[in-house]
C-alpha positions in Angstrom: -37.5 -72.0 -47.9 -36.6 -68.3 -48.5 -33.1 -66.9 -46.9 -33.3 -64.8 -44.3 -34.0 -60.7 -44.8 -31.9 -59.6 -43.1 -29.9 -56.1 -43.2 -26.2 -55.4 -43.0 -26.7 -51.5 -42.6 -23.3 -50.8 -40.4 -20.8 -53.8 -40.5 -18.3 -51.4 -39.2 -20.7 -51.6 -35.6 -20.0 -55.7 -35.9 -16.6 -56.5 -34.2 -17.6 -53.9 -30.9 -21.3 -54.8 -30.7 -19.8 -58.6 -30.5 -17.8 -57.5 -27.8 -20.6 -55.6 -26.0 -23.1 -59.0 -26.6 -20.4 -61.2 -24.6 -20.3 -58.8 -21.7 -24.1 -58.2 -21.7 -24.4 -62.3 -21.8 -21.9 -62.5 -19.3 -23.4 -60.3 -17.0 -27.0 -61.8 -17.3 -24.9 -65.2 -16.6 -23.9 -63.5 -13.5 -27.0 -62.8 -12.1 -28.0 -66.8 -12.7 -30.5 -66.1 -15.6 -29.5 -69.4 -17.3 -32.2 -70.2 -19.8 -30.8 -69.8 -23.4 -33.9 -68.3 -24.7 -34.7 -65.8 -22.9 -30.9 -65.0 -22.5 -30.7 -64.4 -25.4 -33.5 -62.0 -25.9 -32.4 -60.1 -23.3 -29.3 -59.3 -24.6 -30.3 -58.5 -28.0 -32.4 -56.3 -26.1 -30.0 -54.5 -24.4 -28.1 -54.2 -27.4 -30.6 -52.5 -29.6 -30.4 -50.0 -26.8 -27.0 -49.9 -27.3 -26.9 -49.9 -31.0 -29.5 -47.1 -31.2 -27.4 -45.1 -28.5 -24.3 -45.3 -30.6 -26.1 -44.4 -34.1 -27.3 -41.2 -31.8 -23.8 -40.5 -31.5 -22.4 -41.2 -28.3 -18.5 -41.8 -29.2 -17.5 -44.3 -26.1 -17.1 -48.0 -26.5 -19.8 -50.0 -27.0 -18.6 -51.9 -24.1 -19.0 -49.2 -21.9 -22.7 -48.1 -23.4 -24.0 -51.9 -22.5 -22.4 -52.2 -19.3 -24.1 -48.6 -18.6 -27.5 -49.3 -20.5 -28.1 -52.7 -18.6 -27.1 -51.1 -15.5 -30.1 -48.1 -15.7 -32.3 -51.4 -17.1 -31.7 -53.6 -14.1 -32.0 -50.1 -11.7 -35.1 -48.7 -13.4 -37.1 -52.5 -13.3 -35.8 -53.4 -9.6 -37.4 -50.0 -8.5 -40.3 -50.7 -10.5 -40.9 -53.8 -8.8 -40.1 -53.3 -5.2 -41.7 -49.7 -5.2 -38.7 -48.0 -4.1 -38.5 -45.3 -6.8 -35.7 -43.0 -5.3 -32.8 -44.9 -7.8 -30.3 -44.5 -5.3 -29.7 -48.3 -4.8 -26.4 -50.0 -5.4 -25.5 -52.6 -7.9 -24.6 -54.6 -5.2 -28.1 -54.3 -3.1 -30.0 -54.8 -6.1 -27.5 -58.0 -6.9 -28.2 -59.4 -3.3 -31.7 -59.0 -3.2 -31.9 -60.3 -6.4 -29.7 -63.6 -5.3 -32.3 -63.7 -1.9 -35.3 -64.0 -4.1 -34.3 -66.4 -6.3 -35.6 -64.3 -8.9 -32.9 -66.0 -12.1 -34.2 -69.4 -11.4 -37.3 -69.3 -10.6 -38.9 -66.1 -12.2 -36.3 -65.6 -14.9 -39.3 -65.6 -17.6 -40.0 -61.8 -15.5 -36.3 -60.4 -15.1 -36.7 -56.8 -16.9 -39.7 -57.4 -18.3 -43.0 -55.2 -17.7 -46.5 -56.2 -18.0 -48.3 -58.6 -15.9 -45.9 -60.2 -13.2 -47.8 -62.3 -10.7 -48.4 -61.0 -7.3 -46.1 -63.5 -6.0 -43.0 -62.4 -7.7 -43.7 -59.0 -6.3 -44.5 -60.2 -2.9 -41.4 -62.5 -2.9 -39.0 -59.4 -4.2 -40.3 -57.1 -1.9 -39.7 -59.1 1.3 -36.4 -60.3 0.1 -35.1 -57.0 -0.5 -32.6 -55.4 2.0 -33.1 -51.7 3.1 -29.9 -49.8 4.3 -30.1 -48.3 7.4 -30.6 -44.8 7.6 -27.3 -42.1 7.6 -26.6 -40.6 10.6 -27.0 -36.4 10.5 -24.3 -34.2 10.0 -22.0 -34.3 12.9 -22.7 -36.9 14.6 -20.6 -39.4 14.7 -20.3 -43.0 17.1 -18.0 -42.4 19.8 -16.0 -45.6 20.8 -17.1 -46.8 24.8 -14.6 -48.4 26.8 -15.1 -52.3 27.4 -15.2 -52.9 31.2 -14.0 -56.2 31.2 -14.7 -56.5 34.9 -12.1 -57.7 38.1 -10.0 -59.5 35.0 -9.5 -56.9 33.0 -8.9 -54.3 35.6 -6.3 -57.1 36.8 -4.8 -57.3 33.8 -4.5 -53.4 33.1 -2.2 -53.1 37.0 -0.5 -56.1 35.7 0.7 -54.5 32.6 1.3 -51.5 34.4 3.5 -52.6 37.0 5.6 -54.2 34.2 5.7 -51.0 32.4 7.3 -49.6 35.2 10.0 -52.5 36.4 10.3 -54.2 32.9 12.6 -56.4 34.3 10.1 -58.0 37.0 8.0 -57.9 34.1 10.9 -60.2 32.1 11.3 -62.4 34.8 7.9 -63.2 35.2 7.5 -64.3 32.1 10.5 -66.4 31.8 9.0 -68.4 34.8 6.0 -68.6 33.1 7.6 -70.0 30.0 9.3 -72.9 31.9 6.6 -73.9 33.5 4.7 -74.5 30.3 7.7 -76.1 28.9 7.9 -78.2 31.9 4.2 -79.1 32.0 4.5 -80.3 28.0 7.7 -82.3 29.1 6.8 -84.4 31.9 3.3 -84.8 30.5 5.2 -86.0 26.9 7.5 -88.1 28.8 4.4 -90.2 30.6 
């Protein structure tokens, strides 16, 4: 059996392309794509993205390329799928919706991947998705309404009231209140 052809073009790229392949991993982990295989070929995906993006000379850490580049991956597929094209979702929506389908366990063999995915995975991401409500126009904003709390409330409101104004009533009723309770507890505790 013949060794293995393969390159070492830029061993200098090694020690922060490891540390890019960890996070990459750890982040497909995160999402609950568990199968080893096509982990793995995910990630070595992302990083020849990320490789190719450094070698074009962009000067940040690798890190911080593959934490971007599997960011526009998992954006630009999810609005591929679902339909919703405007790229303005959020990590976390696509995360959720992601988690609601199921998608990492059973349709992990279709996570970023384009071609023919079944009719069901579409179905089932598209229903499963969550839509955030629409933003409110300039301007407006929600006013808070009162509670009306009803003859209790209204009650309660002269109550406080009248204690604001003779805070010692208000003292002594509630002293009286407070024996009673402890009163109550005490001869039911001594039965």
């Amino acid at each position: 059996m013949e060794p293995l052809q393969l390159s070492l073009d830029h061993p200098e790229l090694d020690e922060q392309l490891s540390r890019a392949y960890l996070r990459v991993e750890q982040y497909l982990c995160a999402l609950r794509i568990h199968n080893k295989r096509i982990l793995s070929e995910l990630t070595h995906a992302i990083l020849g993205d990320v490789r190719q993006r450094i070698l074009s000379g962009d000067r940040r850490e690798a890190v911080d390329i593959a934490m971007e580049a599997i960011d526009e991956h998992v954006r630009a597929w999810f609005n591929s799928l679902t339909g919703t094209g405007d790229g303005r979702e959020s990590r976390d929506l696509i995360r959720l919706s992601l988690f609601r389908s199921d998608l990492a366990r059973q349709w992990s063999r279709y996570f970023l991947r384009s071609g023919d995915i079944p009719d069901t995975v579409l179905q089932q991401m598209r229903e499963r998705t969550l839509h955030a409500l629409p933003e409110s126009a300039p301007g407006e904003s929600m006013k808070p309404e009162m509670l009306d709390l009803g003859a209790v409330g209204r009650w309660a409101e002269d109550t406080w009231r009248l204690f604001g104004k003779w805070p010692i009533l208000g003292g002594m009723i509630l002293s009286v209140i407070y024996l009673v309770v402890v009163a109550f507890l005490v001869y039911y505790a001594s039965l």
